[in-house]
C-alpha positions, 0 to 999 in steps of 0.5 A, a space after each residue: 884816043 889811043 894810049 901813048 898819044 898827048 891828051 886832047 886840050 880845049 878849043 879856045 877862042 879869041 874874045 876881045 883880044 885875049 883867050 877864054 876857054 870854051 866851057 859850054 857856056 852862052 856868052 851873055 847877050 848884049 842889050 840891042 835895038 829899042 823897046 816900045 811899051 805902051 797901054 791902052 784900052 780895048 773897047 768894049 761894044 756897049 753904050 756909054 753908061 750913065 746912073 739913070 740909064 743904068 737903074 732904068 735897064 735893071 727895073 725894066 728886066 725886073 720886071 720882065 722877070 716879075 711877069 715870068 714869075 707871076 704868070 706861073 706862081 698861081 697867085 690871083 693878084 698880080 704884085 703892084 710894081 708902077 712900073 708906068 709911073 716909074 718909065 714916065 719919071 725916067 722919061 721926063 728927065 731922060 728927054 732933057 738935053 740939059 739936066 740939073 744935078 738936083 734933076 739927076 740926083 731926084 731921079 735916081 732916087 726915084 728909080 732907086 727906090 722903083 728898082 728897090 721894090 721890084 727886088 723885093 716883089 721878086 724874093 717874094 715870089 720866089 719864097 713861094 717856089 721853096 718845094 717847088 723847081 727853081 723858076 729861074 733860068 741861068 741868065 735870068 738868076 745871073 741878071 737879077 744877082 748882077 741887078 742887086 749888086 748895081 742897086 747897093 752900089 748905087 744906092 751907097 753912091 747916093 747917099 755918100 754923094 761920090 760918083 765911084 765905087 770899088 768893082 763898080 758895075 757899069 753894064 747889066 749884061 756885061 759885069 765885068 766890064 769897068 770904067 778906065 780913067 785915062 785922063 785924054 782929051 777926047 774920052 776921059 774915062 773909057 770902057 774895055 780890058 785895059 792892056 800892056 803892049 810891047 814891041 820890039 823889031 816889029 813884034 808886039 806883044 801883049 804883056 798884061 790885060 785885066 778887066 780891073 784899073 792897074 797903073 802900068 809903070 809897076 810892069 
């Protein structure tokens, strides 16, 4: 402003009957409309899981990669697997509507211990690869590490009799996946990424997704 004229004073404005000065600063926002939060289960696209089913999957891809291996090795005999005495043992049980506990638990044992000797046919022949290229592909090298991950996990659960294990692998091709204990009625435990969802004035958004279990109400 031109000298001799009166300073220039802030605007003011009315708030609930009383004057405030306008500092620049946002008034707070007051809490308004209802917010919705809710977890839930993404469904992952992979058959139900059960010990045998999963031990039968692991032995039969070792011993796809036992054939891979023999055939280029160079060695005369082919290594022993039984692997028809170890399918006809799954399939005896596997074709029982109802199963035993004694049933169940001799048969896991018993496709523990084939699953056992194909991992180690497997490091066996792959001593013979030291100066030699690595005869594995990328999947299969994935497959057979996720394949003996399953093992010590089964195997530990069997000998302490429990059905959990920390980190426990429930899928051969999909290892991340784990199983989610949601206690409903129609599905008590559910295979997925396990999510937070919110919504308020008809947004929804996803809050937190892991494919680990989290308990929800510390969000």
């Amino acid at each position: 402003s031109s000298s001799g004229s009166e300073p220039t004073e802030h605007p003011v404005k009315k708030v609930e009957g009383r004057k405030q000065e306008d500092t620049g600063e946002a008034e707070p926002v007051k809490n308004k409309g209802t917010l919705k939060v809710d977890a839930t289960i993404a469904d992952q696209m992979i058959k139900h899981p059960t010990d045998l089913t999963l031990l039968n999957d692991c032995r039969k891809q070792a011993e796809r990669i036992i054939d891979g291996l023999w055939k280029i090795s160079g060695i005369a005999n082919k290594p022993r697997d039984y692997r028809r005495v170890a399918r006809k043992d799954y399939l005896s049980l596997a074709k029982k509507k109802k199963k035993t506990n004694r049933e169940l638990r001799k048969a896991i044992r018993q496709q523990l211990q084939y699953l056992g000797r194909d991992i180690r046919i497997i490091h066996r022949l792959l001593d013979g690869f030291k100066d030699k290229p690595f005869p594995l592909t990328t999947r299969d090298q994935r497959l057979f590490w996720v394949m003996q991950l399953i093992h010590d996990q089964q195997r530990w659960m069997h000998a302490n009799r429990v059905k959990s294990h920390p980190n426990r692998v429930v899928n051969l091709y999909q290892p991340w996946v784990r199983p989610m204990v949601r206690g409903k009625e129609k599905a008590n435990v559910e295979f997925g990424s396990k999510l937070n969802v919110s919504e308020i004035d008809g947004f929804t958004k996803i809050n937190r997704i892991s494919w680990e279990a989290w308990n929800e109400s510390r969000d």
